[in-house]
C-alpha positions as CSV (number, residue, x, y, z in Angstrom):
1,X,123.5,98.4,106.7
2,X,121.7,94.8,106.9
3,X,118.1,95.4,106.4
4,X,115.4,93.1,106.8
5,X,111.9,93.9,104.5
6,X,108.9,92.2,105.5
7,X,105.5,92.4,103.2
8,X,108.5,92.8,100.6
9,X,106.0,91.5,97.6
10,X,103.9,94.1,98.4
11,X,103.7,97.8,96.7
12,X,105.8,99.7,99.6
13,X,108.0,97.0,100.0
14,X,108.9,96.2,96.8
15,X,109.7,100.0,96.8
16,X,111.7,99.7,99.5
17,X,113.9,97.1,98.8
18,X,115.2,98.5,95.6
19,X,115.8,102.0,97.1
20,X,118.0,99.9,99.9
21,X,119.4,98.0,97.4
22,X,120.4,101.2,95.4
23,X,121.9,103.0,98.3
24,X,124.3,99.9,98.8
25,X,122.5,98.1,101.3
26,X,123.0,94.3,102.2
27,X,118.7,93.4,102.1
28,X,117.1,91.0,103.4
29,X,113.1,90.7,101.7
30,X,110.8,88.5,103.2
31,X,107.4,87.3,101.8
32,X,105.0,84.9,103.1
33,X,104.7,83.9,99.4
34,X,108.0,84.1,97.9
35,X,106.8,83.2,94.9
36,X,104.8,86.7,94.5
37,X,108.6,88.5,94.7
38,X,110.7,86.4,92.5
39,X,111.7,89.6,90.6
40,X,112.7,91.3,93.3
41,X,116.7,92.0,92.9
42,X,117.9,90.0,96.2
43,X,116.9,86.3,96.9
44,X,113.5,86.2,99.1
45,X,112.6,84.4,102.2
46,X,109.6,82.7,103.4
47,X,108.7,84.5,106.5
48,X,105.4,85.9,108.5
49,X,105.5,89.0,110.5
50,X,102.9,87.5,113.1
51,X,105.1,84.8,113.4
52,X,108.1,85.9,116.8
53,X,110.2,83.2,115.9
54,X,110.1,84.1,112.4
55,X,111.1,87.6,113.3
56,X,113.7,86.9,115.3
57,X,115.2,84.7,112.9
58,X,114.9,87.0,109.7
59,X,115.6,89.9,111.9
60,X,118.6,88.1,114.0
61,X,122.2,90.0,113.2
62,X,120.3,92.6,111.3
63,X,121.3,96.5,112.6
64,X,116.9,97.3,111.0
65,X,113.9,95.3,110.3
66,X,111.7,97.2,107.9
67,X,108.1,96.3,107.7
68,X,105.4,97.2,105.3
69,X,103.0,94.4,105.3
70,X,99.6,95.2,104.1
71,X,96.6,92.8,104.4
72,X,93.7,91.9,102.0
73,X,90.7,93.1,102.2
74,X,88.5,91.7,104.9
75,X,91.8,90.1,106.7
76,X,92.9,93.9,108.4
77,X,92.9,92.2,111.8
78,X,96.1,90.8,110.5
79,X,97.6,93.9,111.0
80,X,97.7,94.2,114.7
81,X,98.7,90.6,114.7
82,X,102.0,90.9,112.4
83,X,102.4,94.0,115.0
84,X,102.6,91.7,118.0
85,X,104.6,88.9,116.3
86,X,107.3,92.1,114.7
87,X,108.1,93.6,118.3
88,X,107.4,90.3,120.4
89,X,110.2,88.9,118.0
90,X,112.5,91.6,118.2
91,X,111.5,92.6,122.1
92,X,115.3,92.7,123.8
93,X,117.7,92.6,120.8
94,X,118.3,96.1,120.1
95,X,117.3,95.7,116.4
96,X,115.2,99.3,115.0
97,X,111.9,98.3,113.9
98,X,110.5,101.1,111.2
99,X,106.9,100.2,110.6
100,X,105.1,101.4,107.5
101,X,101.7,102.6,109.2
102,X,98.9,104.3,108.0
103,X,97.0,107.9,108.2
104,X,94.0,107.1,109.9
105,X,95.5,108.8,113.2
106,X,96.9,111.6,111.8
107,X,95.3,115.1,113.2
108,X,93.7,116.8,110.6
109,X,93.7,120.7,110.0
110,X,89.7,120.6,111.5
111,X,91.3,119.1,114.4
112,X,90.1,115.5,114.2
113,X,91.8,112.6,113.0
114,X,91.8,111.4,109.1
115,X,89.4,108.8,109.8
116,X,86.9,110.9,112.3
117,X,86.5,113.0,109.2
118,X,82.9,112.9,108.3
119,X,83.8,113.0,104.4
120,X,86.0,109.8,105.0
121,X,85.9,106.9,102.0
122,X,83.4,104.2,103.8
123,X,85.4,101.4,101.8
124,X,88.8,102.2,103.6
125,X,87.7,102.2,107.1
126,X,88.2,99.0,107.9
127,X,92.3,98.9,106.9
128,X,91.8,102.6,108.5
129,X,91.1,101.4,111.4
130,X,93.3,98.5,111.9
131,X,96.0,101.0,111.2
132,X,94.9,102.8,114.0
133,X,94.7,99.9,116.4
134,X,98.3,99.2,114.7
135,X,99.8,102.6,115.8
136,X,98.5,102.1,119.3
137,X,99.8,98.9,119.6
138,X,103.6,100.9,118.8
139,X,102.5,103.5,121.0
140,X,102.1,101.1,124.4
141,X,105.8,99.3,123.5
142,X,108.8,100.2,125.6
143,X,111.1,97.0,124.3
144,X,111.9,97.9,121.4
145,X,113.8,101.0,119.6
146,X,110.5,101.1,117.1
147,X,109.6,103.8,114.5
148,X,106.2,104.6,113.2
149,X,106.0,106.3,109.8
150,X,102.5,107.5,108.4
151,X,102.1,108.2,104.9
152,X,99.7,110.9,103.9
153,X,96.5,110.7,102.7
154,X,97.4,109.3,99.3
155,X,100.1,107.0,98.4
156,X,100.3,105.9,95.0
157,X,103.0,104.7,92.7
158,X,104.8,107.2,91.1
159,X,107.8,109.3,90.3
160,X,111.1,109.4,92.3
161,X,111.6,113.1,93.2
162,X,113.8,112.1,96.0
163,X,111.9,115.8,97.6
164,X,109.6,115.5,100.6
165,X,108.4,117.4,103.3
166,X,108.6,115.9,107.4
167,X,105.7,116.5,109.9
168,X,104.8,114.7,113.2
169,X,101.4,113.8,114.0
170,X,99.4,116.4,112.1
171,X,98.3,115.6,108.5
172,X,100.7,117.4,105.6
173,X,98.5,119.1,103.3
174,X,100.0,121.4,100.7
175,X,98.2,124.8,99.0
176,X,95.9,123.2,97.1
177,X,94.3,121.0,100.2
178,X,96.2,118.2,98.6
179,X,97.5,115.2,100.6
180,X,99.9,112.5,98.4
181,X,103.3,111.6,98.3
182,X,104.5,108.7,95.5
183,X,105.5,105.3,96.9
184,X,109.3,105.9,95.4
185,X,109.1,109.0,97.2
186,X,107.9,107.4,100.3
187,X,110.5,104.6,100.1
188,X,113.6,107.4,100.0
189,X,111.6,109.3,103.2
190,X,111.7,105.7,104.8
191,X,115.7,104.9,103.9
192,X,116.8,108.5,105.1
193,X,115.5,107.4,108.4
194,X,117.1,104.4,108.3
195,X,120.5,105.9,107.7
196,X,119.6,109.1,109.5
197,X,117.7,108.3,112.7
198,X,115.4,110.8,113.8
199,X,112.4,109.5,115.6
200,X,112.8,106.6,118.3
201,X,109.5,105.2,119.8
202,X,107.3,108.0,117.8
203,X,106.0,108.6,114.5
204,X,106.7,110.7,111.8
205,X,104.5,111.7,108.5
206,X,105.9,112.9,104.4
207,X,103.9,114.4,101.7
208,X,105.6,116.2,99.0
């Protein structure tokens, strides 16, 4: 497949790349700094996901455009806007979009979302909740064959297991009450879908 990355200098992305690149993949990575991805194993683009034009260049003769773009801290409105730029830019084309989102949405076992939970980390509700206004931004689209996938409630790097279970919209919590998947982990969840597609204008979660 021809694959497009954006937030490719990022932790996910990086991830993602190589496990493209290691399933044979012709990839595309794109960074609005290059410079933080020169040891990335394919050449890197300049390129911002808020940007349509940009997308639709990057993402032009492309059968996916992968994004897992992250702002910094105190910039998470960025979020909804690379979210506009991705499926403004790709609006018509037929291109899959598979957008790395967040948890904050997710339905917890008490029946209320990750980030209504009362014991939720004060520090991450900000990027919590711009990844809830980013999932509701997919959730209005109808131009575009777009794929939400939600991480559980940790994502750290890790260990490639290449194991993982698949839920919906409801938080995947094993026996212990834990929540976590690795980021290699989460990069192989994210390439089966690309090579296997399940889920077309909804979301889908992994924890291992």
């Amino acid at each position: 497949m021809r694959i497009t990355v954006f937030g490719a200098a990022g932790n996910v992305g990086r991830r993602v790349v190589a496990e493209a690149v290691a399933r044979g993949h012709e990839v595309t990575a794109v960074a609005r700094d290059p410079r933080r991805a020169e040891d990335l194993p394919v050449p890197v683009r300049p390129g911002d996901a808020a940007n349509p034009d940009d997308v639709a260049a990057l993402g032009r003769g492309q059968d996916l455009v992968i994004t897992a773009t992250r702002p910094a801290p105190g910039r998470e409105h960025e979020l909804v806007e690379a979210t506009r730029g991705l499926l403004k830019g790709l609006a018509g084309t037929g291109i899959r979009l598979l957008a790395v989102g967040g948890a904050a949405s997710l339905l917890t076992p008490a029946g209320t979302t990750v980030l209504e939970d009362p014991g939720f980390p004060a520090e991450l509700r900000p990027i919590a909740a711009a990844c809830q206004a980013q999932h509701d931004e997919y959730r209005t689209d109808t131009a575009v064959d777009w794929t939400y996938a939600s991480p559980p409630a940790l994502l750290e790097p890790g260990e490639r297991t290449g194991h993982y279970r698949l839920g919906g919209d409801e938080l995947l919590v094993d026996s212990d009450g834990r929540s976590a998947i690795s980021m290699e982990d989460f990069a192989v969840a994210l390439l089966d879908e690309a090579e296997r597609p399940r889920h077309h204008r909804t979301r889908f979660t992994v924890a291992n």
